[in-house]
C-alpha positions as CSV (number, residue, x, y, z in Angstrom):
1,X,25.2,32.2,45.1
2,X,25.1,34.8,48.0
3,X,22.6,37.3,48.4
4,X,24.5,40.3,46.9
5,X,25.0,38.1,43.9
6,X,21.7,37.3,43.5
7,X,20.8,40.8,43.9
8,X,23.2,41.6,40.7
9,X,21.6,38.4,39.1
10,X,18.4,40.2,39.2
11,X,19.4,43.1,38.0
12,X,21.1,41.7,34.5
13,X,19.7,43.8,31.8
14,X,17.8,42.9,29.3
15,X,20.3,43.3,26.4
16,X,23.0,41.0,29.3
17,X,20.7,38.3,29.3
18,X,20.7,38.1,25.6
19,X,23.8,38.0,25.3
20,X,24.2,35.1,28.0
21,X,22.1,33.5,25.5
22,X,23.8,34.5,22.2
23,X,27.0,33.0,23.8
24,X,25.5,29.6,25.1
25,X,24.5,28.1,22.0
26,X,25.7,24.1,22.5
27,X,27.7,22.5,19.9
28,X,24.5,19.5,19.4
29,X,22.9,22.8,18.1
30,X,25.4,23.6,15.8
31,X,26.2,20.0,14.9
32,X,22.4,19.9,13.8
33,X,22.8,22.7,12.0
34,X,25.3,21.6,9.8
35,X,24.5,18.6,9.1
36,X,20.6,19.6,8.0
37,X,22.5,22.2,6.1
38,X,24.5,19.7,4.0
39,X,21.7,17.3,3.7
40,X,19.6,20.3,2.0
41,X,21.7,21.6,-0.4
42,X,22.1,18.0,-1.5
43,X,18.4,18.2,-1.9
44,X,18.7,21.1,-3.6
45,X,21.3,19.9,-6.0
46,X,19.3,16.6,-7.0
47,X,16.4,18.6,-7.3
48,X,18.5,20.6,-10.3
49,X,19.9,17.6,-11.6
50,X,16.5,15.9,-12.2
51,X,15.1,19.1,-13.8
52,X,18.2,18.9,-16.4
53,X,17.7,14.9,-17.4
54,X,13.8,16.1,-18.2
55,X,14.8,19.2,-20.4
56,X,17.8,16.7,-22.0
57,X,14.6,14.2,-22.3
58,X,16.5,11.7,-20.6
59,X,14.4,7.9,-20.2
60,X,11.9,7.2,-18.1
61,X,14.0,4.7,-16.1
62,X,17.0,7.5,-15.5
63,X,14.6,10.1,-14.0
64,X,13.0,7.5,-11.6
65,X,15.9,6.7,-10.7
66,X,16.8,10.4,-9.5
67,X,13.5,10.8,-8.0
68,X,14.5,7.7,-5.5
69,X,17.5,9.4,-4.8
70,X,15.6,13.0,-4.3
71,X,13.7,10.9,-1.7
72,X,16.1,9.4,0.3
73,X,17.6,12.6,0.0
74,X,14.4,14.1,1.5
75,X,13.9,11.0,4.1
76,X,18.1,12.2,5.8
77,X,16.2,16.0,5.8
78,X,12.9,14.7,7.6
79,X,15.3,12.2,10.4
80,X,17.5,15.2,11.0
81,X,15.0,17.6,11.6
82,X,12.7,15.1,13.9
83,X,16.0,14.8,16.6
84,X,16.5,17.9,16.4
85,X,13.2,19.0,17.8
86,X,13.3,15.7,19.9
87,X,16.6,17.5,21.6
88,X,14.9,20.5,21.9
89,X,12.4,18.9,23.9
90,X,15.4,18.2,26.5
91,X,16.6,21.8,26.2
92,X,17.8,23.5,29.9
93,X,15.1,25.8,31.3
94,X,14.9,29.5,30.5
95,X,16.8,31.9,32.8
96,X,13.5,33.1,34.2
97,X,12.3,29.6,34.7
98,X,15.7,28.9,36.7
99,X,15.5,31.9,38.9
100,X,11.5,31.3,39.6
101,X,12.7,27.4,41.0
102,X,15.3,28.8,42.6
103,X,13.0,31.2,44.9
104,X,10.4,28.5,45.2
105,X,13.8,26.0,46.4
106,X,14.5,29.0,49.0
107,X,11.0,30.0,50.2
108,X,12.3,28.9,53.9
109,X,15.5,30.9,53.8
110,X,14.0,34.0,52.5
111,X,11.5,33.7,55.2
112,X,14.2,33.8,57.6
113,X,15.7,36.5,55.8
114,X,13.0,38.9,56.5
115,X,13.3,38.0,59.9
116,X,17.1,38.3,60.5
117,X,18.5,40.1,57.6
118,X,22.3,39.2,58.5
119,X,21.1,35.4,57.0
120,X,23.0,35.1,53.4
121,X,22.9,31.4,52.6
122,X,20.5,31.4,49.5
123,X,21.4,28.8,47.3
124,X,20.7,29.3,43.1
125,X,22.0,26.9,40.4
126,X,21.3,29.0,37.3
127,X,22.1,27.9,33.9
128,X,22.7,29.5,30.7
129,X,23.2,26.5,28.6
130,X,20.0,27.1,26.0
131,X,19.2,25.3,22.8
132,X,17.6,28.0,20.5
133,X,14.9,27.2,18.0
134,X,16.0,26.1,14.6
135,X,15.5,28.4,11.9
136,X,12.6,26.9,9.3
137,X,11.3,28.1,6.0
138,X,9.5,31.2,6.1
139,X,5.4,30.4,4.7
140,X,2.6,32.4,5.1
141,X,1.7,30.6,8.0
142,X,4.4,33.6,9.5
143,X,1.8,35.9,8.8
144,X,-0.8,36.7,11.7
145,X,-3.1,38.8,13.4
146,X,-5.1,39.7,10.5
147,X,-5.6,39.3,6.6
148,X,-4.8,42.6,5.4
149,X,-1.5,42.0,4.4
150,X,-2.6,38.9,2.1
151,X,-5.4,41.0,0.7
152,X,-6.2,42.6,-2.3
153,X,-8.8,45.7,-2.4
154,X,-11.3,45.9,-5.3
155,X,-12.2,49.5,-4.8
156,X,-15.5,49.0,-7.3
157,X,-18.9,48.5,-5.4
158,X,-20.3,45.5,-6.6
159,X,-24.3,46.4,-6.9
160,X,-27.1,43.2,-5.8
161,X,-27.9,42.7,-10.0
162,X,-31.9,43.3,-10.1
163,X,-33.7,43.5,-13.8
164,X,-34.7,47.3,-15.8
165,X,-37.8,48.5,-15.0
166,X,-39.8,48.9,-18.9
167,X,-43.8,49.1,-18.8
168,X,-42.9,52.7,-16.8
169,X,-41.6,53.3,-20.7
170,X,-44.9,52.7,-21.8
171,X,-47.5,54.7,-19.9
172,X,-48.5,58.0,-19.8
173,X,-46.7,59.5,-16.7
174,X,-47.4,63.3,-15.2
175,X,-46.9,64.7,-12.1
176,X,-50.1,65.1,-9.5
177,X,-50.5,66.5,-6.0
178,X,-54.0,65.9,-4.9
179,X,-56.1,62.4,-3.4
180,X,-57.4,62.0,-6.7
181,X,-56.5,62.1,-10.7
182,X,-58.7,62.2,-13.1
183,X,-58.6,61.9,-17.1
184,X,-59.8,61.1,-20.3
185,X,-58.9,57.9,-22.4
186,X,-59.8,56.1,-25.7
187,X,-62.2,53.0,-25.0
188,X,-64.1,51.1,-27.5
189,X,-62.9,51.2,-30.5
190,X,-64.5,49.5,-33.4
191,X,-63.8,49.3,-37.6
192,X,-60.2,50.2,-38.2
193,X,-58.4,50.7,-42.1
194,X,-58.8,48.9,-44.9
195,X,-58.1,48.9,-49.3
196,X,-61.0,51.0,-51.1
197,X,-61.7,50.2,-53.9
198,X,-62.4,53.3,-57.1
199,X,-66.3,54.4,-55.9
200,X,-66.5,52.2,-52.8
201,X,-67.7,53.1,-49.5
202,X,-64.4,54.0,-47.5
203,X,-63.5,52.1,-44.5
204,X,-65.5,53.9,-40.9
205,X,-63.5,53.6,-37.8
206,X,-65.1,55.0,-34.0
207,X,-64.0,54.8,-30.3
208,X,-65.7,56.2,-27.1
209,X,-64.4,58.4,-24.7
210,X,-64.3,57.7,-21.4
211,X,-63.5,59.9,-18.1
212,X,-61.6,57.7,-15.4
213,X,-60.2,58.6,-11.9
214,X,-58.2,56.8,-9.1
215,X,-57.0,57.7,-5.7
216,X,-53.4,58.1,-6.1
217,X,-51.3,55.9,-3.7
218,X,-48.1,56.6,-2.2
219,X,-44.9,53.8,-2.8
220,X,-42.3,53.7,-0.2
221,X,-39.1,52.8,1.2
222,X,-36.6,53.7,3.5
223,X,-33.0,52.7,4.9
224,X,-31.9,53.0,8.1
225,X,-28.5,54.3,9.0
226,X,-26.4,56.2,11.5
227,X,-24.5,59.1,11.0
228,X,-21.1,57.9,11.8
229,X,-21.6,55.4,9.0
230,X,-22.3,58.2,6.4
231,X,-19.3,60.2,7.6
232,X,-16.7,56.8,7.9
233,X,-18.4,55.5,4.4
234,X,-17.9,58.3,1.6
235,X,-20.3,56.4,-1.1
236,X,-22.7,54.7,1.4
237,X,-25.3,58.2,0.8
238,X,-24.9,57.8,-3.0
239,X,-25.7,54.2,-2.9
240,X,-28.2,54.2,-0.8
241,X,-30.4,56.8,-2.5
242,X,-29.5,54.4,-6.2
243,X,-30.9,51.5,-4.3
244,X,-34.0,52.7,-3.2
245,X,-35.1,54.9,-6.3
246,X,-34.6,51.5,-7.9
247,X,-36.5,49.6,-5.6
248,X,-39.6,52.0,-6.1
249,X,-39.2,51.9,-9.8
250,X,-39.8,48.3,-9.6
251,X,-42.1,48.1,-7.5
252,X,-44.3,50.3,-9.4
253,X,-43.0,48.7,-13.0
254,X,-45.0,45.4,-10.9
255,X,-48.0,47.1,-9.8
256,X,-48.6,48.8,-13.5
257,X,-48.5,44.9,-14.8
258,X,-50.0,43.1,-12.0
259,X,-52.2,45.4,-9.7
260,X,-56.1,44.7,-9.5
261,X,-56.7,48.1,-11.1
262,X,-58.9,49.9,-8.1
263,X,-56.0,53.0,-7.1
């Protein structure tokens, strides 16, 4: 190949190249083909017949029988397919591969080249004659670069399950805005209710009163979180305020059963 066919060489278009390609497929190829062809539609065809003998209940001994032949069926399908990637293995370089040896082969001559530009002895042996890939069984093993494909939303916010706050249920509760509350409760109490009998001394009952106060205490929490993730996440605000109104209702529903009683 002289320079001015190089040049063209180099300046085959994509969709050429392609076609180059397309047109070189080599008759092993299609021979392999074929024959794996053949060999699976036997496959296939076995595979039917041994699903009829089961629905016609057919004896043990008969289906057994099929399944040996599904196997050696199955054993032609696996040799076929191993030479064929073993003559793949062999398969001519790529067209780009070819023309990258060719300029490494004709480092010298190009050097000269630039030097005297009336030298036009460059020497490529280029070769179209590709094996292409077999075709195989599509899986999801074809599917990459991410899960979202294979995935399936559940839209509902699944919430951490924590128990209902209940002595809160069972307290007196009022609002207050100063350092210390103060009140009144029932202490004390002694007799109670009891069956009187016609002219008997009915049953007494008393209790004391007794003022109490406490410095009021302050329970808090807080989440942090950036603004971009309350504008990208449309029910991150909602959840967050349910979470931490029912964090401090437990953690008071705690300190009304367990807290040592001094605020």
């Amino acid at each position: 190949m002289n320079l001015n066919q190089f040049e063209k060489t180099l300046n085959f278009t994509k969709l050429e190249i392609l076609e180059e390609v397309k047109k070189a497929s080599s008759e092993s190829q299609k021979a392999f083909e074929t024959k794996a062809k053949e060999i699976n539609e036997a496959f296939e065809a076995k595979a039917k017949q041994i699903e009829e003998a089961v629905k016609d209940n057919a004896s043990r001994s008969e289906v057994d029988d099929l399944k040996g032949q599904l196997n050696a069926i199955g054993n032609q399908l696996d040799e076929i397919q191993t030479s064929q990637k073993m003559a793949n293995g062999n398969q001519v370089k790529s067209f780009t591969d070819q023309i990258q040896d060719g300029l490494k082969n004709n480092t010298e001559t190009l050097q000269k080249l630039k030097a005297d530009k009336s030298q036009n002895n460059l020497i490529f042996d280029v070769n179209f004659d590709m094996n292409t890939k077999a075709a195989g069984t599509m899986t999801t093993a074809n599917y990459s670069g991410g899960t979202v494909g294979l995935s399936s939303w559940d839209p509902m916010f699944s919430r951490i399950v924590r128990r209902q706050p209940f002595l809160r249920q069972i307290v007196n509760v009022r609002p207050v805005s100063s350092k210390y509350v103060a009140w009144a409760e029932q202490a004390n109490a002694d007799g109670g209710a009891g069956a009187t009998a016609e002219g008997a001394a009915k049953t007494q009952a008393d209790f004391d009163i007794v003022e109490s106060n406490k410095l009021v205490e302050k329970i808090t929490s807080y989440i942090k979180v950036s603004k971009e993730a309350l504008d990208d996440i449309g029910f991150l605000r909602s959840e967050i305020d349910t979470e931490l109104v029912e964090l401090l209702n437990l953690k008071l529903d705690a300190d009304i059963l367990g807290a040592n009683g001094t605020t």
